[in-house]
C-alpha positions as CSV (number, residue, x, y, z in Angstrom):
1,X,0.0,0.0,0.0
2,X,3.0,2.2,0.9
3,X,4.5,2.5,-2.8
4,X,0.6,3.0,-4.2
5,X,-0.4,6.7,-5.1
6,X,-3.3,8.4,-2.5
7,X,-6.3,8.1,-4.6
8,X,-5.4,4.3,-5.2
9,X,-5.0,3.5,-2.0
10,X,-8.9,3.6,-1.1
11,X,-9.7,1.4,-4.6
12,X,-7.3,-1.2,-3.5
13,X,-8.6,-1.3,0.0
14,X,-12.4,-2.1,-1.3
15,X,-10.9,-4.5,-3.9
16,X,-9.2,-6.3,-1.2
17,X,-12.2,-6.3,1.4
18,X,-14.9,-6.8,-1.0
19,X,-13.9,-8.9,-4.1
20,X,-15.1,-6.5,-6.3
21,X,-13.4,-6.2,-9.9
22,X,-11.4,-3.5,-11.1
23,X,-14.7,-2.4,-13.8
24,X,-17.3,-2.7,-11.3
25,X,-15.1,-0.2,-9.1
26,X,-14.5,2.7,-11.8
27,X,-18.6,2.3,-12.5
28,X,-19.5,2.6,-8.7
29,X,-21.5,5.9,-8.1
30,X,-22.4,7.2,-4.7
31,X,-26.1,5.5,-5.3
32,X,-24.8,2.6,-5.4
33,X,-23.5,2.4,-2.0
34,X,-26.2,1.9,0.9
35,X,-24.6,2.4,4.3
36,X,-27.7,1.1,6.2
37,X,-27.4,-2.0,4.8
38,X,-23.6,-1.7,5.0
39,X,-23.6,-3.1,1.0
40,X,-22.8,-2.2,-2.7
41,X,-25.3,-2.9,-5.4
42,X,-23.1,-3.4,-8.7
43,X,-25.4,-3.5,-11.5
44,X,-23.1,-5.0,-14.5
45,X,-21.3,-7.9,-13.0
46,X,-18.8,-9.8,-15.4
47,X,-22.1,-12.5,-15.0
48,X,-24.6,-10.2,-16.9
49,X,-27.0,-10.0,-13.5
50,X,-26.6,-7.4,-10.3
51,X,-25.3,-8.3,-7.1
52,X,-25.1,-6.4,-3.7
53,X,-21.6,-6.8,-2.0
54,X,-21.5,-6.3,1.5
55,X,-18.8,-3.9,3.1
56,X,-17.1,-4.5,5.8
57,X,-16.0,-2.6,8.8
58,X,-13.2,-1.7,7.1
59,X,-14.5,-0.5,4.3
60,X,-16.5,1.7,5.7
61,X,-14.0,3.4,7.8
62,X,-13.2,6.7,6.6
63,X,-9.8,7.1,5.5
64,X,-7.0,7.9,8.2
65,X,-8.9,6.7,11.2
């Protein structure tokens, strides 16, 4: 993580936590994320269908904390 730039840093971090491919995280828009429900709906899977991801506690922690 150390040699990564800032702004990748946060991409890697979901990757890691959630599975999620590198497409479905450049398509991610902030309605896609549901913090009630603590999950991440990702409409074009590499499957054709949706999917909600769950986020961990992790992921949800804001940067620097």
């Amino acid at each position: 993580m150390a040699v990564l730039p800032p702004y990748l840093q946060p991409l890697v971090v979901v990757a890691l936590h959630t599975g999620m491919r590198w497409g479905e995280l450049a398509k991610l828009e902030w309605r896609d994320l549901d913090f009630n429900t603590r999950s991440v709906a990702v409409t074009e899977a590499k499957s054709g269908e949706g999917r909600h991801i769950p986020m961990n506690q992790v992921v949800l922690t804001p940067i620097g904390e």
